[in-house]
C-alpha positions as CSV (number, residue, x, y, z in Angstrom):
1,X,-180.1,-13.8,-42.0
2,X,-178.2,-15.1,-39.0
3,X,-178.6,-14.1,-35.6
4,X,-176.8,-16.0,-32.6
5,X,-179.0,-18.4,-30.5
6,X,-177.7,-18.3,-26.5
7,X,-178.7,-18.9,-22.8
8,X,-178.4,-15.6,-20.7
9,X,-176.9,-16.4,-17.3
10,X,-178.5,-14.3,-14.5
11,X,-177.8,-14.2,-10.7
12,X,-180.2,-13.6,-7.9
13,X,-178.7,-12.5,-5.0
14,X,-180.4,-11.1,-1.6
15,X,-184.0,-11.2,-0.7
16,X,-185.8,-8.9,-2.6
17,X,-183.6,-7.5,-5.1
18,X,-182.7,-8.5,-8.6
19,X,-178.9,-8.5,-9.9
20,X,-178.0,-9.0,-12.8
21,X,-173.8,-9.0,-14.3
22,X,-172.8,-9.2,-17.4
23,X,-171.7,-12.3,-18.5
24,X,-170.7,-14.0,-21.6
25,X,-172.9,-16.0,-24.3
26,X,-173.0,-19.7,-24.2
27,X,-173.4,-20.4,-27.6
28,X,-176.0,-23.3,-29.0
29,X,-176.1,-22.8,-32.6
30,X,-177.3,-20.1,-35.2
31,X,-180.1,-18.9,-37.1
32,X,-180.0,-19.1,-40.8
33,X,-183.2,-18.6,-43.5
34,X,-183.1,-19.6,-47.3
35,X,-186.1,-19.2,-50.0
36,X,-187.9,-22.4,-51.2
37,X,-188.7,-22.5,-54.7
38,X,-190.5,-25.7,-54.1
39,X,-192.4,-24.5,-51.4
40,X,-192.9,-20.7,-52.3
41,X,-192.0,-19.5,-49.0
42,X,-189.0,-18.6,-47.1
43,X,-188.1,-21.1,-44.5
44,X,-186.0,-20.8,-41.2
45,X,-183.4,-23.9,-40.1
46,X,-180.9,-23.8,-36.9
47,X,-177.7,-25.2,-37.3
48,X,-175.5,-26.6,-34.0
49,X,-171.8,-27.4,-35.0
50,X,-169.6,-29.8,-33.0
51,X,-166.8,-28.7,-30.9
52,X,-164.1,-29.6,-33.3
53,X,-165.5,-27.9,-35.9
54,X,-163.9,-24.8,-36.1
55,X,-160.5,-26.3,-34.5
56,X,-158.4,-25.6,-37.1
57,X,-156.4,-28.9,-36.5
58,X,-159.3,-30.9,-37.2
59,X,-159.9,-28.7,-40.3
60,X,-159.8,-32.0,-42.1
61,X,-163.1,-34.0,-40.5
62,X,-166.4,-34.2,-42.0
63,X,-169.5,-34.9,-40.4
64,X,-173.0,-36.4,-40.5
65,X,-175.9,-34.4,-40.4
66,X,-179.0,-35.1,-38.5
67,X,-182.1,-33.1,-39.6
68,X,-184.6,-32.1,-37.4
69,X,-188.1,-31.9,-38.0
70,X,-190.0,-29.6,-35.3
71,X,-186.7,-28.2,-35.5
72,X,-188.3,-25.2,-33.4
73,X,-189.4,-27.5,-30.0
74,X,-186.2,-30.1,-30.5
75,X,-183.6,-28.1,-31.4
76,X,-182.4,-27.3,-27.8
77,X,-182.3,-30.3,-25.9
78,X,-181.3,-33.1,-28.8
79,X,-177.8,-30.8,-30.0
80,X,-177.0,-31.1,-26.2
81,X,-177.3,-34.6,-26.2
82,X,-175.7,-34.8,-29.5
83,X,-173.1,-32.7,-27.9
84,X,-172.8,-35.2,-24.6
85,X,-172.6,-38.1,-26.3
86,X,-170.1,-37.5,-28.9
87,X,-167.8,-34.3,-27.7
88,X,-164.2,-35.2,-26.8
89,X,-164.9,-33.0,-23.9
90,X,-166.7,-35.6,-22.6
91,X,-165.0,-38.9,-23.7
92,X,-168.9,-40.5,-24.0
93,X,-168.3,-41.4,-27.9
94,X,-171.2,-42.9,-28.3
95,X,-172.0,-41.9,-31.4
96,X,-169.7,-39.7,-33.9
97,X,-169.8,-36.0,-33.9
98,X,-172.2,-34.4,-36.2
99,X,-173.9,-31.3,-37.8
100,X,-177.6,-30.4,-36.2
101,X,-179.9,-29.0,-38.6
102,X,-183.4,-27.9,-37.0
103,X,-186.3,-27.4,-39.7
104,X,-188.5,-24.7,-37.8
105,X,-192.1,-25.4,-38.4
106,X,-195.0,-23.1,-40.8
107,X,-197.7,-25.4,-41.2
108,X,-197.2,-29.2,-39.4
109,X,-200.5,-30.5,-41.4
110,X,-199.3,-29.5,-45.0
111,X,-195.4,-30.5,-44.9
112,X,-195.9,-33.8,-42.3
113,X,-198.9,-35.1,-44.0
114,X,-198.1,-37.4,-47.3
115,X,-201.3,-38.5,-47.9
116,X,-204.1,-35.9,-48.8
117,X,-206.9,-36.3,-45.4
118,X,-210.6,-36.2,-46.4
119,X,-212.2,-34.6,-44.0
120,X,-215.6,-32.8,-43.8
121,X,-213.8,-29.1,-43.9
122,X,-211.6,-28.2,-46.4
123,X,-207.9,-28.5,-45.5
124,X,-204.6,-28.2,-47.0
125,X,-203.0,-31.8,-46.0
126,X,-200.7,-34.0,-48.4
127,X,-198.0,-31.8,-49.0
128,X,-195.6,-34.2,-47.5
129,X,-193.8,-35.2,-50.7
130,X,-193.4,-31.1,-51.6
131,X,-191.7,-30.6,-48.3
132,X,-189.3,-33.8,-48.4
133,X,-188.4,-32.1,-52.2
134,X,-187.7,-28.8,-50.2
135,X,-185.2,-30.9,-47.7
136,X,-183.5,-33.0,-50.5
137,X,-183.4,-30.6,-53.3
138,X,-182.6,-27.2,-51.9
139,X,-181.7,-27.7,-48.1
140,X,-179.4,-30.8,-47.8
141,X,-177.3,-29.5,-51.2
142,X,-177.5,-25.8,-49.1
143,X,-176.0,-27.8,-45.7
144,X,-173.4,-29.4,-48.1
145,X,-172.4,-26.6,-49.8
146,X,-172.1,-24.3,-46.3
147,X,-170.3,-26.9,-44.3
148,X,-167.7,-29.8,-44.1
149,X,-170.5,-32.7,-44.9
150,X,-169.5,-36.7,-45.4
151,X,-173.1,-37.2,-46.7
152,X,-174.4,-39.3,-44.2
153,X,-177.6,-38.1,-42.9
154,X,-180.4,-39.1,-40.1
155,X,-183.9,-37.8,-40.0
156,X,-185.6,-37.1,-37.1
157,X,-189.3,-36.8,-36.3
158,X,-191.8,-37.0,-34.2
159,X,-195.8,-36.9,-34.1
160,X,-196.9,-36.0,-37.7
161,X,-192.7,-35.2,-38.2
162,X,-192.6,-39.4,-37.2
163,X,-195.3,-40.0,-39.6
164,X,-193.2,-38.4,-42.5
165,X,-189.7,-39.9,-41.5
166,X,-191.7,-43.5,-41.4
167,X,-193.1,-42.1,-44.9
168,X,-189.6,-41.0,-46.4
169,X,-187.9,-44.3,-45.0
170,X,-190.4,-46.7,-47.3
171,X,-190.1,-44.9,-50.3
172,X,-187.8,-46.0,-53.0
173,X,-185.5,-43.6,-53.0
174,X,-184.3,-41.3,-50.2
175,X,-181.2,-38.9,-49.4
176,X,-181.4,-39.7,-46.0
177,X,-179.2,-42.9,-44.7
178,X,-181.3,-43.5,-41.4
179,X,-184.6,-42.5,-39.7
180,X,-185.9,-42.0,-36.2
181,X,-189.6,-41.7,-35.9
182,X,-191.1,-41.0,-32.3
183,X,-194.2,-42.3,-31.9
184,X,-195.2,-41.3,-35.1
185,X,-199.2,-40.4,-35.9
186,X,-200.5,-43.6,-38.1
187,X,-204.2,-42.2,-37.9
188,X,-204.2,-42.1,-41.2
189,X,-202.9,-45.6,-42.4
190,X,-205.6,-47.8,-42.1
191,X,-204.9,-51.4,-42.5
192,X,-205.4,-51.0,-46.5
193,X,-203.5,-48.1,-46.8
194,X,-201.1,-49.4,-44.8
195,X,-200.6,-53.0,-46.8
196,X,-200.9,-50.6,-50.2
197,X,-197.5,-49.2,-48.5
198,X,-195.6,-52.3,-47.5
199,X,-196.5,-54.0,-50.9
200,X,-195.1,-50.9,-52.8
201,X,-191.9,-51.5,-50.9
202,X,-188.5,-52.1,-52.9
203,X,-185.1,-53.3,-51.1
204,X,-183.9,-50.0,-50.9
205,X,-185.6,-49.5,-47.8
206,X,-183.5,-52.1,-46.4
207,X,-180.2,-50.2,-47.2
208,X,-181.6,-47.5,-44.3
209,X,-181.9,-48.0,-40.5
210,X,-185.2,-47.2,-38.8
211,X,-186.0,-46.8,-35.3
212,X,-189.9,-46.6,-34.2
213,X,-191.0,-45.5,-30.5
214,X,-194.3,-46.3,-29.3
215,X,-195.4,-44.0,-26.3
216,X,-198.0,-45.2,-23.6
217,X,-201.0,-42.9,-24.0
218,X,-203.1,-44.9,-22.2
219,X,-206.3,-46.4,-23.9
220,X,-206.2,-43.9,-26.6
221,X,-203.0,-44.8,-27.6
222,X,-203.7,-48.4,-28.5
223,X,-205.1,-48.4,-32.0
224,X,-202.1,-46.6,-33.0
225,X,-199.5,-48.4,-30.9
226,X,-201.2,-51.4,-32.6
227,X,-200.3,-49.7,-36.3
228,X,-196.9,-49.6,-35.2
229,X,-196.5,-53.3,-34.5
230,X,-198.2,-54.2,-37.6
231,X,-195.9,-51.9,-39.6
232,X,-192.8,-53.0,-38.3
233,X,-194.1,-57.0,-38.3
234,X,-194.8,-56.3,-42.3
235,X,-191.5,-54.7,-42.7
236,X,-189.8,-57.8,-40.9
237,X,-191.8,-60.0,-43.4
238,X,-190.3,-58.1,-46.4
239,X,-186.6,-57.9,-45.7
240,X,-184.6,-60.4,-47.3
241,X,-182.4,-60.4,-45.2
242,X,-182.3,-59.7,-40.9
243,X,-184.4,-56.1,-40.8
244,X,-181.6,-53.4,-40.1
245,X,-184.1,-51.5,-37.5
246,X,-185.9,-51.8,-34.0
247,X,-189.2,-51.4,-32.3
248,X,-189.6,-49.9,-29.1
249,X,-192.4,-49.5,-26.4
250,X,-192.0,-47.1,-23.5
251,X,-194.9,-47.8,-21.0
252,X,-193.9,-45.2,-18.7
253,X,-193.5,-42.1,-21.1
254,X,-196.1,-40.1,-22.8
255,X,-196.7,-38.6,-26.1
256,X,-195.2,-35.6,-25.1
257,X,-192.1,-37.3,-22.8
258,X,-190.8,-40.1,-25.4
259,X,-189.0,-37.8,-27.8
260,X,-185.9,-36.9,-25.6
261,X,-185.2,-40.8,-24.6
262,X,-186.4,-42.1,-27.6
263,X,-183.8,-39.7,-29.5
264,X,-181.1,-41.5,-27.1
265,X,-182.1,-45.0,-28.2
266,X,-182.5,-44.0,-31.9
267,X,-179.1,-42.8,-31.8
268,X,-177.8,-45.5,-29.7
269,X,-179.4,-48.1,-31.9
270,X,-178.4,-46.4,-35.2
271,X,-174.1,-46.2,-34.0
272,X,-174.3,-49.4,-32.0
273,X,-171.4,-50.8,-31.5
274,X,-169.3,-47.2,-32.0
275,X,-168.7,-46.6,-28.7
276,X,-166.5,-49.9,-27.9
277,X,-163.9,-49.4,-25.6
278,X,-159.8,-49.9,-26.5
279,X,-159.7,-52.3,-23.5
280,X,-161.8,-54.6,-25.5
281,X,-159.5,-54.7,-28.9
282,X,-156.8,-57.2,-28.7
283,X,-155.9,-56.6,-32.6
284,X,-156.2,-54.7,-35.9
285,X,-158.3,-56.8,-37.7
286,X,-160.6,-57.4,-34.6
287,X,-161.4,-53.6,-34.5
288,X,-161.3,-53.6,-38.9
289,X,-164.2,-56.4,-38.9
290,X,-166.0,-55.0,-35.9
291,X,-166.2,-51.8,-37.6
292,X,-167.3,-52.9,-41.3
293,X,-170.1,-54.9,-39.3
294,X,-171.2,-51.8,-38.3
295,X,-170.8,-50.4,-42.1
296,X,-172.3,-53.1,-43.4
297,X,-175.9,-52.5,-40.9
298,X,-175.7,-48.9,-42.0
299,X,-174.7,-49.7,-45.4
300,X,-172.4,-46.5,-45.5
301,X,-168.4,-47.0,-44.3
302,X,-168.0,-46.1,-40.9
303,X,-164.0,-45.8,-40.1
304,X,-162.7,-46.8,-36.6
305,X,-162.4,-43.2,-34.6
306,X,-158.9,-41.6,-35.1
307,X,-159.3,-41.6,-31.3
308,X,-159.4,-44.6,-30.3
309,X,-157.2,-46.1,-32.4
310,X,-154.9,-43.6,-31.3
311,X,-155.3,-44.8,-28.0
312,X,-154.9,-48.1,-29.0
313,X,-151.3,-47.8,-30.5
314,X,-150.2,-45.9,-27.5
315,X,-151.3,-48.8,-25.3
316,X,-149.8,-51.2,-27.7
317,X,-146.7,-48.8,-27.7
318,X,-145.3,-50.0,-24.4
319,X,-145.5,-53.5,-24.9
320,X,-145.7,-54.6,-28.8
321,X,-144.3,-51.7,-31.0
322,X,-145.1,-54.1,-34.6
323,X,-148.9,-53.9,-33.3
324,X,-148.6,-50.0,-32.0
325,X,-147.4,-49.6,-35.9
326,X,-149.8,-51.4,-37.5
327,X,-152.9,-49.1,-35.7
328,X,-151.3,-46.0,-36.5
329,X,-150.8,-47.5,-40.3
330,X,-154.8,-47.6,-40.2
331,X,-155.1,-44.0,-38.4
332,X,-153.2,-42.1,-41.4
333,X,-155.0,-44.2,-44.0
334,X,-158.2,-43.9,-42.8
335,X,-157.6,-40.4,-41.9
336,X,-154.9,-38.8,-44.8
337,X,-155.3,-35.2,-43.8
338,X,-154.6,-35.4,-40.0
339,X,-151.3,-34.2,-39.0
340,X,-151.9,-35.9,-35.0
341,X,-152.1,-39.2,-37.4
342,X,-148.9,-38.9,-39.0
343,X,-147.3,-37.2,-35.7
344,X,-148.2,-40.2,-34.0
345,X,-146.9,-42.7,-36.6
346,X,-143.5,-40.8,-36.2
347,X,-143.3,-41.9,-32.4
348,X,-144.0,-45.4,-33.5
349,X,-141.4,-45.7,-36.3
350,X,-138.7,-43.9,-34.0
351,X,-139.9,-46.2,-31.2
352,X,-138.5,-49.1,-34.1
353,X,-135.6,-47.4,-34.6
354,X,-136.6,-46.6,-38.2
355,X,-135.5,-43.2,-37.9
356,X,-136.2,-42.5,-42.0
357,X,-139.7,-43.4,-41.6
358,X,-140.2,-41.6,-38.7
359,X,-138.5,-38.0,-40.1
360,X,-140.9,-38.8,-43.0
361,X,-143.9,-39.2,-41.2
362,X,-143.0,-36.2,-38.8
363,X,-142.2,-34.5,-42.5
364,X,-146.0,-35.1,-43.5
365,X,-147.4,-34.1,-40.2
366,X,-145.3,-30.6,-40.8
367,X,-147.1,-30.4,-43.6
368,X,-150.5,-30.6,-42.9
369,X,-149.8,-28.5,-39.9
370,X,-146.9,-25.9,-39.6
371,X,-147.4,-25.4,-36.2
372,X,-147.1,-29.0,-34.8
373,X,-143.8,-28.2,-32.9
374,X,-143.3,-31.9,-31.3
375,X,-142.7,-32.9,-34.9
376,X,-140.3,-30.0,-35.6
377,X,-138.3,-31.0,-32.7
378,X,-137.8,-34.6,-33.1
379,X,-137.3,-34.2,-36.5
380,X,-134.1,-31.9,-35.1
381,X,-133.6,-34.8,-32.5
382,X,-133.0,-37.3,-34.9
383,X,-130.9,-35.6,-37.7
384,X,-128.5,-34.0,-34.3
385,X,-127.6,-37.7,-33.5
């Protein structure tokens, strides 16, 4: 089943009347349903691609996936920031562009619970670990299968969903790579459940990044703000080595307000250090090393953007050619399948005066794409002199 999510555009004009034109569909993402042999049910998940994605020149990228839990309430405003903040439309880059999946909800107590709750009624809570088997055995290989993946992944959740990410990040093993949890509901971890927890931990935990909001609910907000602390103290205790993650208080949001800015800061937090501007390079190895310290915090390689390194050799271009080579060296290694890569590498080695090189990189970027006419030509150029 897939039906097209969009915003309607209307127009009021005049005083009393109603107009409304025709108008086309801004487009958001789509609706797509699958069958859970885990779960027994069918479930529903929206998926948001990035801008490049169908751009047939970029046929080559693959892309992160972020996985929304309370897919259904979040779905709408995180892919627009998702979209803001990594679009070249925009020229933000704050983070890389990725794949939105939104997990629409059927019962918040069974799937975000993973601890059974005893309670004087009966209830159907604890079915945490069943749901994160639905997500890692039959969703994320689904998501791979459908789209252009590069298998890192980020899970989002807030509320009960915050209690679960928190959940999946301490357990031993985990497909996801980093975790967001907003304001998450500890009601349920008691200070003995919660050290049970912490001593069960293994290192793998420390492979993963996790970022924990804390909302300001006012006095009834305190025993569980004071959870978080004490979680994120004992996971400082047990890292080895400095605790790839962050703590953060908002005294002026809500429950309800922190997901939206804490999803900014998650995000921010996670791809720190992404977003550094070409003015502040002044060599290749400086931007290798600043980008394997960001590899090595997310344990998972994180290659400079093709962008920006593009703009770097261009920059370089006018004044050091040797340097504008070497970055566009790193572009087409990093990045194989991109014909603007190789293109790009042509100008630098014809720049040189190595006119071989350069009709064999042009000769590559042909290649991967038959339609790049600025390499057709200057391969002409170059064998007419």
């Amino acid at each position: 089943m897939k039906n097209i999510l969009f915003i309607t555009l209307i127009t009021f004009l005049g005083f009393n009347k109603l107009h409304s034109q025709e108008s086309d569909q801004i487009v958001i993402g789509t609706k797509h349903s699958m069958h859970s042999s885990i779960l027994d049910e069918e479930r529903s998940y929206w998926i948001s691609l990035p801008d490049s994605y169908n751009d047939a020149s970029a046929s080559y990228k693959k892309y992160p996936v972020l996985v929304l839990l309370d897919g259904n309430l979040h779905f709408k405003s995180i892919t627009g920031m998702v979209n803001y903040m990594s679009s070249d439309r925009y020229r933000s880059y704050k983070i890389p562009e990725m794949i939105v999946v939104g997990i629409v909800n059927v019962d918040r107590r069974r799937d975000y619970t993973p601890d059974k709750i005893v309670t004087t009624r009966k209830n159907n809570s604890g079915g945490g670990e069943k749901f994160l088997s639905f997500l890692e055995k039959e969703l994320l290989p689904l998501i791979d299968q459908k789209y252009r993946t590069d298998r890192y992944r980020i899970l989002y959740g807030h509320s009960l969903g915050g209690l679960l990410t928190t959940h999946a990040y301490m357990k031993e093993s985990s497909s996801f790579n980093s975790f967001i949890a907003v304001d998450p509901s500890f009601g349920t971890w008691d200070s003995e459940t919660m050290d049970r927890k912490l001593d069960s931990l293994t290192q793998n935990s420390f492979d993963r990044y996790l970022y924990i909001s804390t909302a300001n609910w006012g006095k009834r907000n305190i025993r569980n703000r004071d959870r978080h602390i004490r979680l994120f103290e004992g996971l400082n205790s047990k890292s080895k080595d400095v605790f790839p993650g962050r703590l953060e208080y908002f005294e002026d949001e809500s429950h309800t307000s922190v997901p939206i800015i804490s999803f900014y800061n998650g995000i921010s937090r996670i791809y720190e250090g992404y977003s550094i501007s070409y003015r502040d390079i002044t060599s290749q190895e400086q931007l290798v090393n600043h980008f394997k310290s960001i590899s090595d915090r997310l344990s998972w390689k994180i290659n400079p953007p093709e962008s920006l390194v593009n703009q770097l050799g261009y920059t370089a271009l006018r004044n050091d050619k040797t340097m504008a080579l070497e970055y566009f060296v790193l572009n087409t290694q990093n990045y194989p399948k991109s014909y603007n890569a190789f293109d790009s590498l042509g100008e630098a080695y014809e720049a040189l005066g190595n006119t071989k090189k350069a009709v064999e990189s042009y000769q590559v970027s042909l290649k991967l794409n038959p339609n790049n006419t600025n390499a057709e030509n200057r391969i002409k150029a170059i064998k007419s002199n």
